[in-house]
C-alpha positions in Angstrom: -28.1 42.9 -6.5 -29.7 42.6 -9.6 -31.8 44.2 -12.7 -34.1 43.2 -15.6 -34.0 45.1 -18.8 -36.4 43.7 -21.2 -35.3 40.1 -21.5 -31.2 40.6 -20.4 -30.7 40.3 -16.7 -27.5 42.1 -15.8 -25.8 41.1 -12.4 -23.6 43.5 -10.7 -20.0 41.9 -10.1 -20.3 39.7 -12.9 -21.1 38.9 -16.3 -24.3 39.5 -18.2 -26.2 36.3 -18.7 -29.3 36.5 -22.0 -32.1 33.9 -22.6 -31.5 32.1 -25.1 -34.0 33.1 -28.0 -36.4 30.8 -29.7 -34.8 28.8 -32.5 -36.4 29.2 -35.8 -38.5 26.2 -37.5 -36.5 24.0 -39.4 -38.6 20.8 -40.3 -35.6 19.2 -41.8 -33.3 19.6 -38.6 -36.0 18.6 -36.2 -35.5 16.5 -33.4 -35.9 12.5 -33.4 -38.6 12.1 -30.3 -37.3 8.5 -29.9 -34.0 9.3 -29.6 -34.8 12.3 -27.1 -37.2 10.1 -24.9 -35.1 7.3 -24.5 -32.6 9.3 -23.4 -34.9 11.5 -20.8 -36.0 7.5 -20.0 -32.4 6.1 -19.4 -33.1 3.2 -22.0 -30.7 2.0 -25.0 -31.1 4.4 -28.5 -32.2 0.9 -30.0 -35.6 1.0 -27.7 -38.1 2.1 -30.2 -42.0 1.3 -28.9 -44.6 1.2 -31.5 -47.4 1.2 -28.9 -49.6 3.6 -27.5 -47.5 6.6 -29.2 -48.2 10.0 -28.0 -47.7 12.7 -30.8 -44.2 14.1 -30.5 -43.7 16.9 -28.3 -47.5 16.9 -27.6 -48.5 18.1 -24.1 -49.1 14.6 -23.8 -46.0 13.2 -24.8 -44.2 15.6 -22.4 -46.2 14.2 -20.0 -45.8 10.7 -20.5 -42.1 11.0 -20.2 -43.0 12.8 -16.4 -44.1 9.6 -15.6 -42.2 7.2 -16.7 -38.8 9.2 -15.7 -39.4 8.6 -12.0 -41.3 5.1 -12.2 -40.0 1.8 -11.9 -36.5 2.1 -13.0 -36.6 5.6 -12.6 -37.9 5.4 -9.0 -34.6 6.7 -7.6 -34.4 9.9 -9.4 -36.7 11.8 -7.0 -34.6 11.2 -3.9 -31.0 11.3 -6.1 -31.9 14.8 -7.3 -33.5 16.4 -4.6 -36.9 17.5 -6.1 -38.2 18.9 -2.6 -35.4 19.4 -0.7 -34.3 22.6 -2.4 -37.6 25.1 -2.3 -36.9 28.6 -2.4 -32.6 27.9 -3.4 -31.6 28.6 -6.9 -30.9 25.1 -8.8 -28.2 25.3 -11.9 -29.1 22.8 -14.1 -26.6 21.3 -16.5 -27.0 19.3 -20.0 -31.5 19.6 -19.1 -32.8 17.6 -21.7 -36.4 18.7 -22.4 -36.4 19.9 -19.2 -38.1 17.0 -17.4 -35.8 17.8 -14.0 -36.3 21.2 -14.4 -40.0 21.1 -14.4 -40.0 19.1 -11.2 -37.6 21.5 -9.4 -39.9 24.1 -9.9 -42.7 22.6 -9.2 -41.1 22.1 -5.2 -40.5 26.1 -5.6 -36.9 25.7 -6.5 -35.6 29.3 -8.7 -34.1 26.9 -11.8 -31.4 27.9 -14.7 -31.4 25.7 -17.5 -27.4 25.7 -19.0 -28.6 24.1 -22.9 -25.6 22.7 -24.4 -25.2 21.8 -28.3 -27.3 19.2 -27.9 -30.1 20.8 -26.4 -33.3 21.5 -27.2 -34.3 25.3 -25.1 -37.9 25.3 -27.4 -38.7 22.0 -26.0 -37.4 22.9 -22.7 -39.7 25.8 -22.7 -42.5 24.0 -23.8 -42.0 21.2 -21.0 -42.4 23.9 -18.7 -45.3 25.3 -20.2 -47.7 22.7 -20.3 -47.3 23.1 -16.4 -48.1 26.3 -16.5 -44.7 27.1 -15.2 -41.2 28.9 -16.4 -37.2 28.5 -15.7 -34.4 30.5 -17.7 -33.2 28.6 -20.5 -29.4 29.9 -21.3 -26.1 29.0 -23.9 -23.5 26.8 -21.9 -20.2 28.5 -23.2 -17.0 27.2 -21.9 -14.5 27.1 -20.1 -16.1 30.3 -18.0 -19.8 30.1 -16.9 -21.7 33.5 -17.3 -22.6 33.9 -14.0 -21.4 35.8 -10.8 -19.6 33.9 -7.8 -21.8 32.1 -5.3 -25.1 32.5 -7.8 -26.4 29.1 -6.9 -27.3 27.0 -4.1 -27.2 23.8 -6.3 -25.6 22.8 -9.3 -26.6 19.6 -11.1 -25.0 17.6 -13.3 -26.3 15.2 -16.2 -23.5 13.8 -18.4 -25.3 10.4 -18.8 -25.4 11.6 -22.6 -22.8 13.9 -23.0 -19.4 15.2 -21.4 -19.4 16.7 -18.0 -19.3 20.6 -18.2 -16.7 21.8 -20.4 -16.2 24.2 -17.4 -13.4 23.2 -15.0 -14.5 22.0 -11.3 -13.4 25.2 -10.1 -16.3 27.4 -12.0 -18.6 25.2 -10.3 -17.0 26.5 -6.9 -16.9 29.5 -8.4 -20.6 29.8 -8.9 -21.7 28.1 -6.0 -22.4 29.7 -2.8 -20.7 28.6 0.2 -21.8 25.0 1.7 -23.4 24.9 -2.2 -24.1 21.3 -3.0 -23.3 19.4 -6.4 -25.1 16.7 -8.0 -23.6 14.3 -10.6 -25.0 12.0 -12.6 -22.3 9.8 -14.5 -22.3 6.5 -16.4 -20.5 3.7 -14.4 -17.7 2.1 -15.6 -17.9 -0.9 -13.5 -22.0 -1.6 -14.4 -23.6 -4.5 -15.1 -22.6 -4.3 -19.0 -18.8 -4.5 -17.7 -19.0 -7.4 -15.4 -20.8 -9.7 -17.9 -18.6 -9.0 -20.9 -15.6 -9.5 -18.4 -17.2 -12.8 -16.8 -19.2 -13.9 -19.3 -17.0 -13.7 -22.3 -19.2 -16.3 -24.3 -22.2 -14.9 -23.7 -22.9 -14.1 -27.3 -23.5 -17.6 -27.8 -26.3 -17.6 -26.1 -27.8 -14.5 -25.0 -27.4 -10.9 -26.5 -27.3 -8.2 -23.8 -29.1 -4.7 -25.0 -27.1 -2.0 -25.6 -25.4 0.5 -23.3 -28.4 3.4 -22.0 -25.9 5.8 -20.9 -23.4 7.5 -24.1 -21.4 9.7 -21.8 -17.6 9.2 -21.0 -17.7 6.4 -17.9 -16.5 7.2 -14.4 -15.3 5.3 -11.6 -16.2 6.4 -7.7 -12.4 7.1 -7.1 -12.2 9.4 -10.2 -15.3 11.0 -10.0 -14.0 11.9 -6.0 -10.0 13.6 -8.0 -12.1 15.6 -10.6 -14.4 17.0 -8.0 -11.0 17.2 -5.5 -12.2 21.2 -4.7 -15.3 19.7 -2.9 -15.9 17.6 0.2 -18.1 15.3 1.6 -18.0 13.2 -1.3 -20.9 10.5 -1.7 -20.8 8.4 -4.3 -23.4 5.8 -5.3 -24.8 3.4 -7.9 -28.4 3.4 -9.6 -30.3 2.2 -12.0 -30.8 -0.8 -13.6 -33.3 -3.1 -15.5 -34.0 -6.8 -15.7 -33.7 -7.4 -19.3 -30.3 -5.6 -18.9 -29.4 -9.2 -16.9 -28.5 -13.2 -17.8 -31.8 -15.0 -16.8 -30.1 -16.4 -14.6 -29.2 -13.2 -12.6 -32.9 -11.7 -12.5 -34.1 -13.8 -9.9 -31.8 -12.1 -7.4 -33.3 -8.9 -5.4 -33.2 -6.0 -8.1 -32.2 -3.3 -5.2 -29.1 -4.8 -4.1 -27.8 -6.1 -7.4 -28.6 -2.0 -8.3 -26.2 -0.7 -5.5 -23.9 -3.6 -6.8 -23.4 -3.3 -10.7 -26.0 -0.1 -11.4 -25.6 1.5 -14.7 -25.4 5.1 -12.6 -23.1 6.8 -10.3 -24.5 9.4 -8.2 -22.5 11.7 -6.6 -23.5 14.1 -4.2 -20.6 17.3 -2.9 -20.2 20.3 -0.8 -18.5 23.1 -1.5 -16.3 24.0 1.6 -17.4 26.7 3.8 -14.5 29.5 4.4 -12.3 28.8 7.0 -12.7 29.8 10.5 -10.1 31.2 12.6 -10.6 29.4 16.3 -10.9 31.7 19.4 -7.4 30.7 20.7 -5.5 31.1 17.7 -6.9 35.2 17.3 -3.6 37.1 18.5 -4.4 38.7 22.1 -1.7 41.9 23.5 0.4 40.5 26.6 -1.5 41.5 29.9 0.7 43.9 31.3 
């Protein structure tokens, strides 16, 4: 059960959750659009393209980065995330970026709630969504305790490709999530492509220059990824992404998909949160038949 009062929503049984407002102008603490699209783009922080620039944070630049999320390299986020599989379920979206996921899940009908961390931009969040014609609640991600009820969501997602994973323990995530509640997780890999060639190709320096890591976030492995999210099951855990250039010459003549699921620069992991435990038939205490 629920009410609106002005812009608060209050939930009965749990905490009150507020948008967060917009933040004021400040010219000399604006964002760097490179820095933020190469990021929303999965590419290195040293990317910089001088070509066909879109003004920054331009309907058109937001919409640029629509496209080029999901193509190519980016061809795997569609099915990893779940666009339209989720239409009508209320979607948790951690660490949003400018909001490119959150537009999508909206557009396939999904009820989103954008948690902005520190590093987050909720005005260019809002303005993603806007140029769509569409809306999502942008809120503060405090910690350790998310401001929301138990079993809010149907889906929590995770980005920590640029940043930690939620400062809030796997058991908020439970705690929010409705029974049978799925996670996605997006995490760097620690055994990627960059990881085998400095291990295997320790002069590589001599002749070839790799380009620099496109993830920032703290790497994970499959096996720890599956301990920190031990309160779940059904654990899948996969690897994505990665580019040519990113690749010895040598190694770019070999099929792109499988050398992806091999060394991929992303792990993927998909979870359940259980479903309460059922008592069988036989085990339900019966009176003696006299």
């Amino acid at each position: 059960m629920s009410g609106t009062v002005a812009n608060l929503r209050l939930y009965t049984g749990g905490p009150a959750v507020a948008d967060l407002p917009p933040s004021p102008a400040d010219p000399a603490h604006s964002p760097d659009p490179v820095a933020l699209a190469n990021r929303e783009l999965i590419r290195p922080p040293s990317y910089n393209p001088n070509r066909h620039a879109k003004e920054p944070f331009s309907p058109a630049w937001f919409d640029e980065l629509d496209k080029k999320r999901y193509a190519r390299h980016g061809d795997w986020l569609p099915a990893a995330l779940e666009f339209g599989r989720h239409p009508g379920e209320s979607v948790l979206l951690f660490n949003p970026g400018v909001g490119t996921d959150a537009v999508n899940y909206v557009r396939h009908g999904s009820e989103v709630t954008a948690l902005a961390g520190p590093a987050d931009h909720p005005d260019l969040i809002r303005a993603n969504l806007a140029r769509a014609g569409l809306s999502a609640r942008v809120v503060a991600a405090p910690a350790p305790e998310l401001p929301f009820p138990d079993g809010r969501f149907d889906v929590a997602v995770v980005n920590a490709l640029h940043h930690p994973p939620p400062a809030a323990p796997p058991a908020e995530l439970l705690r929010v999530l409705k029974a049978g509640g799925k996670l996605i997780g997006l995490f760097p890999a620690r055994y990627d492509a960059g990881y085998w060639q400095d291990l295997l190709l320790p002069l590589q320096r001599l002749y070839w220059r790799r380009p620099a890591d496109p993830t920032s976030g703290p790497r994970a492995t499959a096996a720890g990824l599956r301990r920190h999210f031990a309160g779940f099951v059904g654990h899948r855990v996969g690897k994505r992404h990665l580019r040519r250039g990113e690749l010895p010459h040598l190694c770019r003549v070999l099929p792109l998909p499988v050398l992806e699921r091999l060394v991929g620069r992303v792990l993927v992991l998909k979870a359940f949160k259980p479903l309460p435990a059922v008592r069988p038939a036989s085990a339900v205490h019966r009176p003696l038949a006299a």
